[in-house]
N, C-alpha and C positions, 0 to 999 in steps of 0.2 A: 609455115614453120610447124612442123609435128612436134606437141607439147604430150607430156605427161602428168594428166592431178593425181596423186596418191591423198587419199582422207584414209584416216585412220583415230585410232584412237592409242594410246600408251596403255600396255599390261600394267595390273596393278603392283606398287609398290617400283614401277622404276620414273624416275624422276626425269625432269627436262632438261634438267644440265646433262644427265647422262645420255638420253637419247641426241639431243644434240651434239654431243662429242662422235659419235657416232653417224649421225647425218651427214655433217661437215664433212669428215672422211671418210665415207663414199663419193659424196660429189666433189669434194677436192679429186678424186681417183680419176672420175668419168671425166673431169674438164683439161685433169696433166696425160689422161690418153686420147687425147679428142674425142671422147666418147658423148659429150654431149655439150651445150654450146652454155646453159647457166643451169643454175640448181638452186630452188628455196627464191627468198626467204622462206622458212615455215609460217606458217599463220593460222592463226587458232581464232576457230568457226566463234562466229555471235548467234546464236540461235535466236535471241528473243528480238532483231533485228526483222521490221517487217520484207523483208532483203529475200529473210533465208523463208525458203517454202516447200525444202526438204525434209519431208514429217516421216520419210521410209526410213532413211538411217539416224546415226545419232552420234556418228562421230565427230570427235573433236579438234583434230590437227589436220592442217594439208599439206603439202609443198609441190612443188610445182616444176617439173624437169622439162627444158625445153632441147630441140636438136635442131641441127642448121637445113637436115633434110632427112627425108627417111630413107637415103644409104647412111647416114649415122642414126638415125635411131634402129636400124636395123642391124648395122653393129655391138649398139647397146644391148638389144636381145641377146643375139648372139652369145658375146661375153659373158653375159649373165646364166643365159641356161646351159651352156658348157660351162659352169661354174671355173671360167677363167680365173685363178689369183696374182694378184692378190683381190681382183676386185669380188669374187666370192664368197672370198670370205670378208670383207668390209660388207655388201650385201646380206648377207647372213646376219650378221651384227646389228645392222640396221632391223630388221625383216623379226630378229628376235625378242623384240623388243617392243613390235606392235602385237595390235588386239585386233582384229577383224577389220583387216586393209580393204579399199573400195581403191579402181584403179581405174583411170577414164582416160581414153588415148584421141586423140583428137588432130588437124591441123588444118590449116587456112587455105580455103577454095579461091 
């Protein structure tokens, strides 16, 4: 199953409720056009966790987008860089609201 981690951190001065109003619907978007199979929760990094041994970056939030295979994660591209709407501009939304996104695509052998 081809996942997506997005780490990121929030621009200063915008808040969690608001970025999360924003999260939610994107991934409400991708799940009612079968564009992806779950989204989130978000979850915010413990750094001083002997766990975490990520000293390169320094961000604070993650969420985690999974797909049932990569013809829909490759759909999800798609959409996304043809800034298909609505989900464009919920993407956008989402996207303007972080600080220096880190983006790891992955899936099970």
């Amino acid at each position: 199953m081809p996942q997506l981690l997005n780490q990121f951190d929030l621009k200063p001065g915008v808040t969690r409720a608001r970025f999360d109003a924003a999260w939610e619907a994107f991934i409400a978007h991708l799940l009612a056009q079968d564009l992806a199979v779950s989204g989130g929760p978000l979850m915010a990094r413990q750094p001083g966790s002997g766990f975490d041994t990520d000293s390169a970056r320094e961000y604070s939030l993650m969420g985690l987008i999974a797909f049932r295979d990569q013809a829909q994660a490759d759909a999800a591209w798609e959409a996304i860089e043809t800034r298909a709407e609505p989900l464009g501009q919920l993407h956008r939304a989402v996207f303007a609201l972080v600080h220096d996104p880190v983006f790891t695509f992955w899936t099970e052998r």
